[in-house]
Every structure is written in C-alpha cells, then in structure tokens.
OpenMM code with the backbone's topology and positions (N, CA, C; nanometers):
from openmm import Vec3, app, unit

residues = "UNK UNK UNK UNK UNK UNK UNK UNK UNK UNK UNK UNK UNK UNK UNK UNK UNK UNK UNK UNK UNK UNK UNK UNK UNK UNK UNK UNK UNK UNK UNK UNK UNK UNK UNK UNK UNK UNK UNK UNK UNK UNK UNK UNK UNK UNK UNK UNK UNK UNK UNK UNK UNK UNK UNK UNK UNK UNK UNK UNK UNK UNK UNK UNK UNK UNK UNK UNK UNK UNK UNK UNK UNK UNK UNK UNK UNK UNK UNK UNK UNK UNK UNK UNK UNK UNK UNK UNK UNK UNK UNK UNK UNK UNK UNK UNK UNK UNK UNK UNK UNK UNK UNK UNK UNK UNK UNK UNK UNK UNK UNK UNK UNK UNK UNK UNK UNK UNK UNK UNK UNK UNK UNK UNK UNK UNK UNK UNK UNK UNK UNK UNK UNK UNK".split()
positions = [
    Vec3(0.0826, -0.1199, 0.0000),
    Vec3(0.0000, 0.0000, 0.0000),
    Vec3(0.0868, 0.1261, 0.0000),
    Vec3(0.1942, 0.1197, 0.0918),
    Vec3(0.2908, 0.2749, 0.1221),
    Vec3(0.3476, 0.2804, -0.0376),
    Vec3(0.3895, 0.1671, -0.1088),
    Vec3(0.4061, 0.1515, -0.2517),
    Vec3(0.3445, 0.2490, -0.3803),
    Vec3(0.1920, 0.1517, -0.3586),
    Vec3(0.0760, 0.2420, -0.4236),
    Vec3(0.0735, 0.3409, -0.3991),
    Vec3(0.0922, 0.4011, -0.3080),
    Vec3(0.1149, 0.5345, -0.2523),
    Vec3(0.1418, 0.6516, -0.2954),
    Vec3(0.2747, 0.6324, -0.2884),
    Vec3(0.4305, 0.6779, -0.3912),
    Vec3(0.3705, 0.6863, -0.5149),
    Vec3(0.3554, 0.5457, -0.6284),
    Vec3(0.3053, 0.5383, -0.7279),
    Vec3(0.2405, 0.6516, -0.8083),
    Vec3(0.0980, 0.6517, -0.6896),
    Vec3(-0.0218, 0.7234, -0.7536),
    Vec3(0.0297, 0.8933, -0.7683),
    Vec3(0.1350, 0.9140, -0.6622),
    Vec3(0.1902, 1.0493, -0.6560),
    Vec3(0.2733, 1.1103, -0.7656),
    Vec3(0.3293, 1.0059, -0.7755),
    Vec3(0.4477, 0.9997, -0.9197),
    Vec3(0.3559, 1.0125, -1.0322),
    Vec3(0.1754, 0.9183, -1.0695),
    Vec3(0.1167, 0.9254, -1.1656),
    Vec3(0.0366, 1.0840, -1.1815),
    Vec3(0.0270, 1.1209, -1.0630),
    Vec3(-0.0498, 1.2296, -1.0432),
    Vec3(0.0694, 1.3490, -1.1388),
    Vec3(0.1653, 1.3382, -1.0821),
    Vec3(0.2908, 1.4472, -1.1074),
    Vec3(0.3023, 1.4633, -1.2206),
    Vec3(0.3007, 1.3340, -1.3035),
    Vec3(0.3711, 1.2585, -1.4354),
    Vec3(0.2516, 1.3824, -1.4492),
    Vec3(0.1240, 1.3426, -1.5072),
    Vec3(0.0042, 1.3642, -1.5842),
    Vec3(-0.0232, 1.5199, -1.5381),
    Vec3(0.0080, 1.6053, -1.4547),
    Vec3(-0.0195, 1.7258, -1.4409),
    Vec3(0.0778, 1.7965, -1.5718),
    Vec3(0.2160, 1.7522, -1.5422),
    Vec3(0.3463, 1.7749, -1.6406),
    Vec3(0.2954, 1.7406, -1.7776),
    Vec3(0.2495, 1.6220, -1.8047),
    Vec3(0.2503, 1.5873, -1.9815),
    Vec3(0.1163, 1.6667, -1.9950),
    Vec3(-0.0175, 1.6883, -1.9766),
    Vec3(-0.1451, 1.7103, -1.9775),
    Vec3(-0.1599, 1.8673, -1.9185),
    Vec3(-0.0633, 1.9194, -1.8916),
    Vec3(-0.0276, 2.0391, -1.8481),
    Vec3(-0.1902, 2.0975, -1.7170),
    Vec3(-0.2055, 2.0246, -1.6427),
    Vec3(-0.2927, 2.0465, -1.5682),
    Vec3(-0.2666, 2.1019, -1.4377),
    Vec3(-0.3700, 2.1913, -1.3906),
    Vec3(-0.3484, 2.2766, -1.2640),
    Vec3(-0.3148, 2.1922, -1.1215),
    Vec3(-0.1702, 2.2003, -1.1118),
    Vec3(-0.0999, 2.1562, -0.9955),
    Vec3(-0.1912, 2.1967, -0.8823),
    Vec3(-0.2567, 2.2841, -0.8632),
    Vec3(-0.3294, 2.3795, -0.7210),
    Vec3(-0.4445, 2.3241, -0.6759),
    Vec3(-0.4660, 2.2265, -0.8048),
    Vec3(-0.6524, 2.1810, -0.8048),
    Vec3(-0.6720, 2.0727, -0.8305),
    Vec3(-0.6015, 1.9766, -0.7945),
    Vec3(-0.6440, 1.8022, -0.7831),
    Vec3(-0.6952, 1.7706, -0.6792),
    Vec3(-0.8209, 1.6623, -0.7162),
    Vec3(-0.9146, 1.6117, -0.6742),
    Vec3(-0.9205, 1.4703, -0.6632),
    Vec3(-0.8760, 1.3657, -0.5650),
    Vec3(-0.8868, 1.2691, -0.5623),
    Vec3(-1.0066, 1.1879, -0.5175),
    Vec3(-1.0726, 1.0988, -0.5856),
    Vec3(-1.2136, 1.0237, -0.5686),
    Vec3(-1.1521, 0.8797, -0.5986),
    Vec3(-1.2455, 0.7874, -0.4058),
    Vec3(-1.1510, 0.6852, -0.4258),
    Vec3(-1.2942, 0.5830, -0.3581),
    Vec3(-1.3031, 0.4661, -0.3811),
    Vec3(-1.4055, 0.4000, -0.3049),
    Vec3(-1.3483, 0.2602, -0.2334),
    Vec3(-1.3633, 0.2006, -0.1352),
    Vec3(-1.3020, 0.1051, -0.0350),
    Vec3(-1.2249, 0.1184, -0.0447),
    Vec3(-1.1343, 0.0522, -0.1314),
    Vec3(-0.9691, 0.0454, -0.0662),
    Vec3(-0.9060, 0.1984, -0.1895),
    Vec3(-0.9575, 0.1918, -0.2434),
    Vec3(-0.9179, 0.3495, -0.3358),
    Vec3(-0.9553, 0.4743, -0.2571),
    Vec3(-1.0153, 0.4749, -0.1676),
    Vec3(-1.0240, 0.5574, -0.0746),
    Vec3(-0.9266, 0.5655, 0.0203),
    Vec3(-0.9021, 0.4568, 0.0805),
    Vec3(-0.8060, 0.4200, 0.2026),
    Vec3(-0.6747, 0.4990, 0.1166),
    Vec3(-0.6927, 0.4622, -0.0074),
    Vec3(-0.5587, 0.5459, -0.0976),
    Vec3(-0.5207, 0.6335, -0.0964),
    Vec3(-0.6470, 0.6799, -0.1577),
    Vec3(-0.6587, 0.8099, -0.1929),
    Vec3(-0.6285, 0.9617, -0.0636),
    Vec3(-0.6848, 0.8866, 0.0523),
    Vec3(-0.6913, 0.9707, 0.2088),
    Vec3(-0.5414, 0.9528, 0.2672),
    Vec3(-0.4385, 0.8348, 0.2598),
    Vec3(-0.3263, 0.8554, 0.2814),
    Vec3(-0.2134, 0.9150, 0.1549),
    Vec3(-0.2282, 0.9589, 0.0099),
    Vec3(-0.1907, 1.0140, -0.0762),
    Vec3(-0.2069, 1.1313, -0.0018),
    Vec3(-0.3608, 1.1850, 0.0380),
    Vec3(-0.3501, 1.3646, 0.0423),
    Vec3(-0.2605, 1.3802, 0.1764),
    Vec3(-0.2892, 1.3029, 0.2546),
    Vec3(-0.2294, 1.3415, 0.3895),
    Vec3(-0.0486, 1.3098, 0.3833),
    Vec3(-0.0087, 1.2566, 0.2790),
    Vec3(0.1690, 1.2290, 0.2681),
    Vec3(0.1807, 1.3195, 0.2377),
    Vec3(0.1585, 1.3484, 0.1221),
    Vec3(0.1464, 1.4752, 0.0292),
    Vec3(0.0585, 1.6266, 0.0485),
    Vec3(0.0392, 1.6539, 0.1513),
    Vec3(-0.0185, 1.7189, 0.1505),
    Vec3(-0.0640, 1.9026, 0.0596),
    Vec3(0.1000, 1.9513, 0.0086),
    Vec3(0.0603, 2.0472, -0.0632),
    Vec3(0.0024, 2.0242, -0.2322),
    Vec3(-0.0327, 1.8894, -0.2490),
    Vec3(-0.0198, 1.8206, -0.3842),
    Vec3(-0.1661, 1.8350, -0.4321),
    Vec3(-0.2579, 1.8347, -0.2987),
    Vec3(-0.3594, 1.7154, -0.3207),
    Vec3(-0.4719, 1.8174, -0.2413),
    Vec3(-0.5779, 1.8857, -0.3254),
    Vec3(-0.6943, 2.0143, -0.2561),
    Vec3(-0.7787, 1.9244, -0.2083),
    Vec3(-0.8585, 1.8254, -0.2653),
    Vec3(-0.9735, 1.7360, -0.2554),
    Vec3(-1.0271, 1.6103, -0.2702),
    Vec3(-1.0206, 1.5671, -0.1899),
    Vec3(-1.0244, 1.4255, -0.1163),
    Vec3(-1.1963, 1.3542, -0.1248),
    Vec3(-1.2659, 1.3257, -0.1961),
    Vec3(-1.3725, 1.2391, -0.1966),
    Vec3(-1.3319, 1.1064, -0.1510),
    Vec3(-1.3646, 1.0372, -0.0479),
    Vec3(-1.3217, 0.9013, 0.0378),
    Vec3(-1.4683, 0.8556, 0.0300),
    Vec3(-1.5186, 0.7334, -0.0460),
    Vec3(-1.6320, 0.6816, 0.0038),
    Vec3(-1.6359, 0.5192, 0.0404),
    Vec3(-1.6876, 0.5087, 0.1598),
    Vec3(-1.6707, 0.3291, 0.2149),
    Vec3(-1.6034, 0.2956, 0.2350),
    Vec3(-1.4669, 0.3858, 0.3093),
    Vec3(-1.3080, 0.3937, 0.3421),
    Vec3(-1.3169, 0.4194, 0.4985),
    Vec3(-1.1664, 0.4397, 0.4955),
    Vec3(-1.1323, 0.4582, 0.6449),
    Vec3(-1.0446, 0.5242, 0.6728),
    Vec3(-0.9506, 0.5883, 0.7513),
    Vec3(-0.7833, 0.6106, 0.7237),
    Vec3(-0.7450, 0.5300, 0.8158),
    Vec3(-0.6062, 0.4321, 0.7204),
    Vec3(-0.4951, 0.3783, 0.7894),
    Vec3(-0.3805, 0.4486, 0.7750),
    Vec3(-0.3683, 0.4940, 0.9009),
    Vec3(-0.2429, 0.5606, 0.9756),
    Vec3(-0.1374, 0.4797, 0.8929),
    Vec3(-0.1291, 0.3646, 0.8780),
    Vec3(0.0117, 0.2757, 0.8716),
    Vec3(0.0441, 0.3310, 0.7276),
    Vec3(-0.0022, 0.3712, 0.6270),
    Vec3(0.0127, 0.3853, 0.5187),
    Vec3(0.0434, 0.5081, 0.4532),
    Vec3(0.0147, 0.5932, 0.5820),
    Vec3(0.0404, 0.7524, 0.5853),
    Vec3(0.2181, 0.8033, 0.6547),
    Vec3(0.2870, 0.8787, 0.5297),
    Vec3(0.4238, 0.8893, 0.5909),
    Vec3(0.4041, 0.9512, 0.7019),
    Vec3(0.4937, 0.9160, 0.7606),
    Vec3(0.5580, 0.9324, 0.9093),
    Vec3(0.6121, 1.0718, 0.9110),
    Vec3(0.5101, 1.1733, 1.0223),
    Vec3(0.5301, 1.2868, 1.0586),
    Vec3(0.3847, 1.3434, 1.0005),
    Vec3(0.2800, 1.2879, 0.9062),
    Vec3(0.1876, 1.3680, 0.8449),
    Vec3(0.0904, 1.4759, 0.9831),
    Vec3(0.0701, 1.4344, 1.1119),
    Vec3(0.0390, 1.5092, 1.2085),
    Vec3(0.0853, 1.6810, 1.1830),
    Vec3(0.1871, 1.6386, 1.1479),
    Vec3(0.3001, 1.7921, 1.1908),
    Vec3(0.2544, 1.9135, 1.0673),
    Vec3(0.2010, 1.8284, 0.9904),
    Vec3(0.1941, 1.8402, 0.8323),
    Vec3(0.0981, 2.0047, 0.8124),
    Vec3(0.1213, 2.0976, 0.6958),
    Vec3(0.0450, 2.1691, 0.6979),
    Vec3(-0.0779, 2.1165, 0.6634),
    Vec3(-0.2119, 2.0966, 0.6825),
    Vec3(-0.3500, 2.0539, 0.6129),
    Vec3(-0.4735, 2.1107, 0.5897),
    Vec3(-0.4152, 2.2618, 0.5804),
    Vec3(-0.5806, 2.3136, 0.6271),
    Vec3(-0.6287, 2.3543, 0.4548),
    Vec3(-0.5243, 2.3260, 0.3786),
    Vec3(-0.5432, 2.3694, 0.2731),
    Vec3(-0.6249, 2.2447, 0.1496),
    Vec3(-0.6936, 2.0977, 0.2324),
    Vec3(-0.6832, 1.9891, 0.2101),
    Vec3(-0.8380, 1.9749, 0.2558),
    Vec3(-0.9294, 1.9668, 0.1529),
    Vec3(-1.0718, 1.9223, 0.1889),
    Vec3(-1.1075, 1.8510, 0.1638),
    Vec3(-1.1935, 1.7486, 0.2494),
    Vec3(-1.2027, 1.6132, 0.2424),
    Vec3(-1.3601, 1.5728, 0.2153),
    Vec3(-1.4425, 1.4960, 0.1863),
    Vec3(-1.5449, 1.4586, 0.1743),
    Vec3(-1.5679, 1.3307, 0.2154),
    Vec3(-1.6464, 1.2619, 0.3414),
    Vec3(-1.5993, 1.1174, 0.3414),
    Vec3(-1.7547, 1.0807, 0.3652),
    Vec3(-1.7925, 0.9824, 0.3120),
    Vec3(-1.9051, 0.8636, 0.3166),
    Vec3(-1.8917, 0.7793, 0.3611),
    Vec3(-1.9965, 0.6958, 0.3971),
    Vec3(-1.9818, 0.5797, 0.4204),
    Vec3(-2.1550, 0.5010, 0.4616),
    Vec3(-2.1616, 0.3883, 0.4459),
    Vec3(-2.2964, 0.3220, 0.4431),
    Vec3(-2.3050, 0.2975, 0.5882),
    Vec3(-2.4079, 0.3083, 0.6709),
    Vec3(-2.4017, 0.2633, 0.7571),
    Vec3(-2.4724, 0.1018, 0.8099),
    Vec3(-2.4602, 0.0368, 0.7150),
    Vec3(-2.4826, -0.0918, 0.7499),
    Vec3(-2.3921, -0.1461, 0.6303),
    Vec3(-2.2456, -0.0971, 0.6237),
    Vec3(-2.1795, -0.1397, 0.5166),
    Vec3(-2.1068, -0.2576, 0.5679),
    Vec3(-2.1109, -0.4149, 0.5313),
    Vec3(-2.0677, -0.5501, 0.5805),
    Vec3(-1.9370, -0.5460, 0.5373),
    Vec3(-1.8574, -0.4691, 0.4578),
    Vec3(-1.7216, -0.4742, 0.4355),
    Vec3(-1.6008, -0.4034, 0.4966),
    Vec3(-1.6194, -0.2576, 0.5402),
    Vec3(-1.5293, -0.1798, 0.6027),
    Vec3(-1.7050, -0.1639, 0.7214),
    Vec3(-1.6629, -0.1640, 0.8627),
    Vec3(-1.7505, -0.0903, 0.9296),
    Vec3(-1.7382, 0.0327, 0.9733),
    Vec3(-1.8906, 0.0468, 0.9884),
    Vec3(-1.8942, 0.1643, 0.9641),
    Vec3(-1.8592, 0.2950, 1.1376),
    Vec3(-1.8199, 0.1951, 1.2429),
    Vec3(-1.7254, 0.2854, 1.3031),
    Vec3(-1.5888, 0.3177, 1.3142),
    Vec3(-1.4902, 0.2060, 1.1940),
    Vec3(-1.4172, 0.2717, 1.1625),
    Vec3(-1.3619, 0.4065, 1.0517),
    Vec3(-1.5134, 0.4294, 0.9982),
    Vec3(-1.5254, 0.5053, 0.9519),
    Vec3(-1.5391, 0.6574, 1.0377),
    Vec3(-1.6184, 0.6084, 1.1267),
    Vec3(-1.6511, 0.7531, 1.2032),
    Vec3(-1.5344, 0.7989, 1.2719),
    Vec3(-1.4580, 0.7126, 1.3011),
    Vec3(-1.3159, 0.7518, 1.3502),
    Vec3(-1.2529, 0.8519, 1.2416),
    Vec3(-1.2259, 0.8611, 1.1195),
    Vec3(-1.1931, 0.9607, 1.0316),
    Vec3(-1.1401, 1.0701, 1.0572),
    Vec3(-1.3304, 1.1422, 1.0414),
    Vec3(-1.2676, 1.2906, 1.1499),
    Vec3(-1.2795, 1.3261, 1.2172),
    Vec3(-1.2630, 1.2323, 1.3095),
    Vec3(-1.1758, 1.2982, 1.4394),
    Vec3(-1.0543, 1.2904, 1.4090),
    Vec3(-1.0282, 1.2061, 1.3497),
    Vec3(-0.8286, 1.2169, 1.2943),
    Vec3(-0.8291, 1.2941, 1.2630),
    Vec3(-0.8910, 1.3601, 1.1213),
    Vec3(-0.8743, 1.4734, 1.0442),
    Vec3(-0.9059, 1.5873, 1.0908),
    Vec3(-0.9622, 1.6387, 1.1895),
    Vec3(-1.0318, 1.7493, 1.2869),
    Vec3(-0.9125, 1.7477, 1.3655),
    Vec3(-0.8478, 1.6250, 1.4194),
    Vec3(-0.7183, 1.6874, 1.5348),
    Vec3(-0.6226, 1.7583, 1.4591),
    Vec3(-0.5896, 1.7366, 1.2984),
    Vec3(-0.4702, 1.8083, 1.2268),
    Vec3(-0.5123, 1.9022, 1.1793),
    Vec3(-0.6229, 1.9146, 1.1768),
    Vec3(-0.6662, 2.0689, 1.1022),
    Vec3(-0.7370, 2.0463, 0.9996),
    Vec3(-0.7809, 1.9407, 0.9468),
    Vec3(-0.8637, 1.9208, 0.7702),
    Vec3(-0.9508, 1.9439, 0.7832),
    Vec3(-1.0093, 2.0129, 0.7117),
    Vec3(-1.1755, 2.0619, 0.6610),
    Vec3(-1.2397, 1.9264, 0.6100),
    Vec3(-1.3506, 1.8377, 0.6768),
    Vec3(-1.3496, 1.7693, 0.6386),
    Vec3(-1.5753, 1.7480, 0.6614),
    Vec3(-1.5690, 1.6371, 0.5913),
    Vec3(-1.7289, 1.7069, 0.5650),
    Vec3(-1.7499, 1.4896, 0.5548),
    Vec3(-1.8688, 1.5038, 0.6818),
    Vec3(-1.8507, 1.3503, 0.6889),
    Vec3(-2.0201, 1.3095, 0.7396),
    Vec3(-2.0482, 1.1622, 0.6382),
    Vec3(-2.1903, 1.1458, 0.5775),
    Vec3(-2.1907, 1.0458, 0.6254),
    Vec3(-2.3466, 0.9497, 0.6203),
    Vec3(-2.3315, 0.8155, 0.6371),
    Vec3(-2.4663, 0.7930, 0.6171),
    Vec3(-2.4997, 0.6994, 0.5219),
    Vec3(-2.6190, 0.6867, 0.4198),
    Vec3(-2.6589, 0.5379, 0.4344),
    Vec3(-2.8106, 0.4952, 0.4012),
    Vec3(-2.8522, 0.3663, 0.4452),
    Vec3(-2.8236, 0.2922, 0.3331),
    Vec3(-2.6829, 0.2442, 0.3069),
    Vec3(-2.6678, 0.1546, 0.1996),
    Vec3(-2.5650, 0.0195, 0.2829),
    Vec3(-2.5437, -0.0446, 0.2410),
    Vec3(-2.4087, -0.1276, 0.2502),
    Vec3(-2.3097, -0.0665, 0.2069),
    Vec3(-2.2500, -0.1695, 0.1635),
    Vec3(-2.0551, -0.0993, 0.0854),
    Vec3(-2.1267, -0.0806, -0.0965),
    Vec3(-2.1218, 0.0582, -0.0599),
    Vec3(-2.1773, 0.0977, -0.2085),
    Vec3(-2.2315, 0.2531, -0.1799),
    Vec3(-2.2705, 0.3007, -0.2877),
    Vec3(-2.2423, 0.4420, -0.3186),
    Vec3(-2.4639, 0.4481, -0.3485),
    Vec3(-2.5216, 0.5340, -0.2647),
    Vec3(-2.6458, 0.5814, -0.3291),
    Vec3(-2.6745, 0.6785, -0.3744),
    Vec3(-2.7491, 0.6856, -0.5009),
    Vec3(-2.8055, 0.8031, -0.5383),
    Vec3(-2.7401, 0.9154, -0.4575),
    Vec3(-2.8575, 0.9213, -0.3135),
    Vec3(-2.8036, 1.0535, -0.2378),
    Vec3(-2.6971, 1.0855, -0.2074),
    Vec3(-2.6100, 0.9754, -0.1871),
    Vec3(-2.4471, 1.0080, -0.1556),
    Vec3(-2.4092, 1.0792, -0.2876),
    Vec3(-2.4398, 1.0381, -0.4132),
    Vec3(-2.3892, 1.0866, -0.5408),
    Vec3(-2.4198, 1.2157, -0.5215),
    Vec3(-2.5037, 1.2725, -0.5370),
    Vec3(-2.5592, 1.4038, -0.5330),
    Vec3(-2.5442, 1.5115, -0.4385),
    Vec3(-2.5115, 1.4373, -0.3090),
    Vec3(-2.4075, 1.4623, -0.2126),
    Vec3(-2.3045, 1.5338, -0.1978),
    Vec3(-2.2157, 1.4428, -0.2540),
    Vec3(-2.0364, 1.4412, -0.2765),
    Vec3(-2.0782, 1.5741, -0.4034),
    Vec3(-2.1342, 1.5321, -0.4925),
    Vec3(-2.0862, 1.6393, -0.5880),
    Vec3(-2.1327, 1.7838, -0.6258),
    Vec3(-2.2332, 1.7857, -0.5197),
    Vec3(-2.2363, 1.9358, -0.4377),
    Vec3(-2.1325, 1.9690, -0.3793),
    Vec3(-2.1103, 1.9155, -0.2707),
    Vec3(-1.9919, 1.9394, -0.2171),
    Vec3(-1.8277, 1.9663, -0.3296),
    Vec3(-1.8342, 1.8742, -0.4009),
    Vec3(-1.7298, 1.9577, -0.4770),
    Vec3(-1.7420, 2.0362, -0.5431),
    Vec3(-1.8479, 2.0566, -0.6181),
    Vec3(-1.8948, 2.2088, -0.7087),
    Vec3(-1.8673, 2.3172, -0.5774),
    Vec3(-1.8987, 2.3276, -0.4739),
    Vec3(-1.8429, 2.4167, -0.3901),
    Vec3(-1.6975, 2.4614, -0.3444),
    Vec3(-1.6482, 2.3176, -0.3581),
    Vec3(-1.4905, 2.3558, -0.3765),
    Vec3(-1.4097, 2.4674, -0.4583),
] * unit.nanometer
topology = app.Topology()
chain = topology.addChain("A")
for resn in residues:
    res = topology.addResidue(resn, chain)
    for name in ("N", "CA", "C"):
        topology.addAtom(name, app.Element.getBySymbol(name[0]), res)
C-alpha cells in the first residue's frame, strides 16, 4: 500500500506535467480500498492534493508517511461517506476519520447513508455538491 502510494503520486505528477494540468486543483475520488488510498496520498502529500472524496473507506495511519500530524492541512478538503450498514469496512471505523482529520486541522465534511458498501443516489448528489463548492 505505502508503494501504491508513492506510485499514484508519481502518476499524479507525471500527468499534471505531460497534460499540463493545474498543480493547485487536484481532486482525488476513491471508493473502499481506493479511498483508504486516496486519504493517505492527500495526507503524505499534503501540498499536492486540494480534494479528497473518500467513500466506504477509512484512514490507515500505517500507510500515511511518518510525521503527516506535523503536516500543513488546512489547505486539504475532504469529503468522506460511508454506508451505515456497510458488511465490508464498518462503519465505526469510519466515524473515527474525522476525528483524525479534525485533530490536524482538515476541513473535512462527513456522511453516512442507508446503503451497505456501495455508493447511493443521495451520496452521489451529495459528494458532488460538495465539490462544485470547492
């Protein structure tokens, strides 16, 4: 995972450079374990990475470089979902989130919808209010 990590950062970098896209304004959207990704990418990286959609995720600390606490983050908005009768990630390790993200400073905006591990309608419509506001 700390692998993928790296990776996705390097792919992110690569494709801003060839595709000449706004370094200031990436948006990462990730679901179960692409979430878990996606939420330790912004938090390694933190000046890289504006917006964080996490849905049916969690954050694992273990996967997040070492020191991200210290990290600047206020510049880093997060969106997180999650089902609350979701049988695959549960859904209080979800609620744990932000409070992680609230002790470092992230703006973070956190849902929990009557689905399982899966994305509804309302979550859709949801999340992407929330980023049109971004």
């Amino acid at each position: 995972a700390i692998e993928s990590r790296d990776l996705i950062m390097q792919a992110i970098e690569e494709a801003c450079r060839v595709y000449d896209l706004d370094t200031r304004n990436v948006t990462l959207l990730g679901f179960s374990q692409g979430s878990i990704l996606s939420m330790a990418v912004a938090l390694s990286y933190p000046k890289k990475i504006r917006n964080v959609i996490a849905l049916s995720g969690y954050l694992n600390k273990d996967i997040i470089k070492e020191g991200y606490e210290k990290e600047h983050h206020s510049m880093t908005h997060f969106y997180i979902s999650h089902g609350s009768s979701d049988q695959v990630i549960p859904v209080e390790w979800a609620r744990q989130t932000p409070v992680i993200l609230d002790s470092i400073g992230v703006k973070c905006r956190y849902e929990e919808f009557l689905v399982g591990h899966g994305v509804s309608p309302q979550n859709f419509y949801s999340f992407r209010e929330w980023l049109t506001q971004q």
